[in-house]
VMD Tcl script that draws the C-alpha trace (Angstrom):
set ca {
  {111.41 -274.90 67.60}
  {114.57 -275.87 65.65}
  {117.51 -277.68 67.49}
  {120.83 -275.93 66.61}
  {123.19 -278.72 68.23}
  {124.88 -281.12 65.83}
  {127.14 -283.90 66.56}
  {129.40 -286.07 64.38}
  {128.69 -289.35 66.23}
  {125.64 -290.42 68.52}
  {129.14 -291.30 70.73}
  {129.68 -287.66 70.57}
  {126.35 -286.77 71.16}
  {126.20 -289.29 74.77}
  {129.55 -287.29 75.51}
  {128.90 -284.19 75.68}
  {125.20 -285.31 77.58}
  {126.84 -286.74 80.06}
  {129.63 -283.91 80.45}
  {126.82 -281.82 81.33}
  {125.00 -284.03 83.68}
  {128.27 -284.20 85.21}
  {128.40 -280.38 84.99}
  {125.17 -279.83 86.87}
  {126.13 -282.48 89.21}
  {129.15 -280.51 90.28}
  {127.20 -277.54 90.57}
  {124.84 -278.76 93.18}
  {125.84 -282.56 94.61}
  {122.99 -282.22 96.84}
  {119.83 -282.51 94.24}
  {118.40 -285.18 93.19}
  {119.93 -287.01 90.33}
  {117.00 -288.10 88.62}
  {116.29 -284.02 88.90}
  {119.49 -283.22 87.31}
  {119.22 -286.08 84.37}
  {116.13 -284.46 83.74}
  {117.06 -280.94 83.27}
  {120.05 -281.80 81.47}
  {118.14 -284.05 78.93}
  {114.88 -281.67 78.56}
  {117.67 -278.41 77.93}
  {119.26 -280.84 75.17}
  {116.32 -281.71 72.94}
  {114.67 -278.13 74.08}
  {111.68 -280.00 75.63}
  {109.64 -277.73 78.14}
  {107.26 -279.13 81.06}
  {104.61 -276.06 78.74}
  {104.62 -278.74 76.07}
  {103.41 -281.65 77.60}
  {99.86 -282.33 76.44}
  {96.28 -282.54 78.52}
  {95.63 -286.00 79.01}
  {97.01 -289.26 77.43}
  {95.95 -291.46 75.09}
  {97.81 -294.92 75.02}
  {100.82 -294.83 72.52}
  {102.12 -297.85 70.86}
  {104.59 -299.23 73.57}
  {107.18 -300.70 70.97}
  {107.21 -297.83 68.57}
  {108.15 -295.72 71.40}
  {110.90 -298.83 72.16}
  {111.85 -298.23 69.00}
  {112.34 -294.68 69.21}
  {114.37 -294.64 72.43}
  {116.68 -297.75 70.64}
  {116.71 -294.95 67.58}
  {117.92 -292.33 69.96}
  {120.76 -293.91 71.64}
  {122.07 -295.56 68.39}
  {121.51 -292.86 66.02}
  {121.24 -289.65 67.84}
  {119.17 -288.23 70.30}
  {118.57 -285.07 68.25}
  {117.86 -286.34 64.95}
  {115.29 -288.70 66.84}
  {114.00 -285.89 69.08}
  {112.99 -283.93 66.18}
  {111.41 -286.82 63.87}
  {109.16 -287.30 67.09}
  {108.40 -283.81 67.26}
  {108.00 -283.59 63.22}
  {105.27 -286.16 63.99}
  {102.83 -283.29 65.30}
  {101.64 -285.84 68.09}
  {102.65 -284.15 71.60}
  {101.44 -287.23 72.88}
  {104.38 -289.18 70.97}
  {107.15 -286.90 72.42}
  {105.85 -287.03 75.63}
  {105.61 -290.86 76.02}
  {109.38 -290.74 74.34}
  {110.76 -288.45 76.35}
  {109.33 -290.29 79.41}
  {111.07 -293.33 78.07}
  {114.59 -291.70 77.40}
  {115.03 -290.18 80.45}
  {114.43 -293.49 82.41}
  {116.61 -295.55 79.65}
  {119.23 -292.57 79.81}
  {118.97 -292.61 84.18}
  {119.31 -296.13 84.09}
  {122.95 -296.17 81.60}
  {124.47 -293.00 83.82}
  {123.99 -295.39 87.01}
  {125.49 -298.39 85.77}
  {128.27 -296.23 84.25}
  {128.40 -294.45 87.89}
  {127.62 -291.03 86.67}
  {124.43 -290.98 89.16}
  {123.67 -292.89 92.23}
  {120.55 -294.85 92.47}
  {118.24 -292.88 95.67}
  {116.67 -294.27 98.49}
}
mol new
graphics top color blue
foreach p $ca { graphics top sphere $p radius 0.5 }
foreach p [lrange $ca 0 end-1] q [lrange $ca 1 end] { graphics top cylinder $p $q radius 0.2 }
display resetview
């Protein structure tokens, strides 16, 4: 599976993210944002819930900290598809868990999402 997006800047790349979490929002203000954050970020790095792997082995905590710092700073493409170059659906899962709670947390504080409960 080969990502067809490109993007000049990570900026650019964050941009148009967030345009379509904003998108989606519009679209249905009564889901749940997490929900939303979720589908928007697995339809931009073409992650499906059919790839997640049986079980889970413990992955290195900081080299998945590194790739979500990698991500935000350099691209969330370009770093979605090293991961997935890697061959280790364990790896992309444990990232992808870790970019959508990194990428939840920036759209509240920016006030993109609200915070539930």
């Amino acid at each position: 599976m080969e990502i067809q997006k490109r993007f000049e800047t990570p900026k650019e790349e964050h941009e148009h993210l967030e345009n379509l979490v904003r998108e989606k929002l519009s679209a249905d203000s009564e889901r749940d944002h997490e929900e939303i954050v979720d589908e928007a970020l697995r339809e931009h790095i073409e992650y499906s819930i059919h790839d997640d792997p049986v079980g889970r082995p413990k992955e290195e905590d900081r080299q998945v900290e590194l790739l979500v710092h990698d991500a935000m700073n350099q691209g969330i493409i370009e770093t979605a598809r090293r991961v997935r170059n890697t061959g280790n659906p364990w790896l992309f899962r444990e990232f992808y868990i870790a970019l959508h709670e990194r990428y939840v947390n920036d759209l509240r504080a920016k006030g993109v999402i609200e915070s539930h409960g």
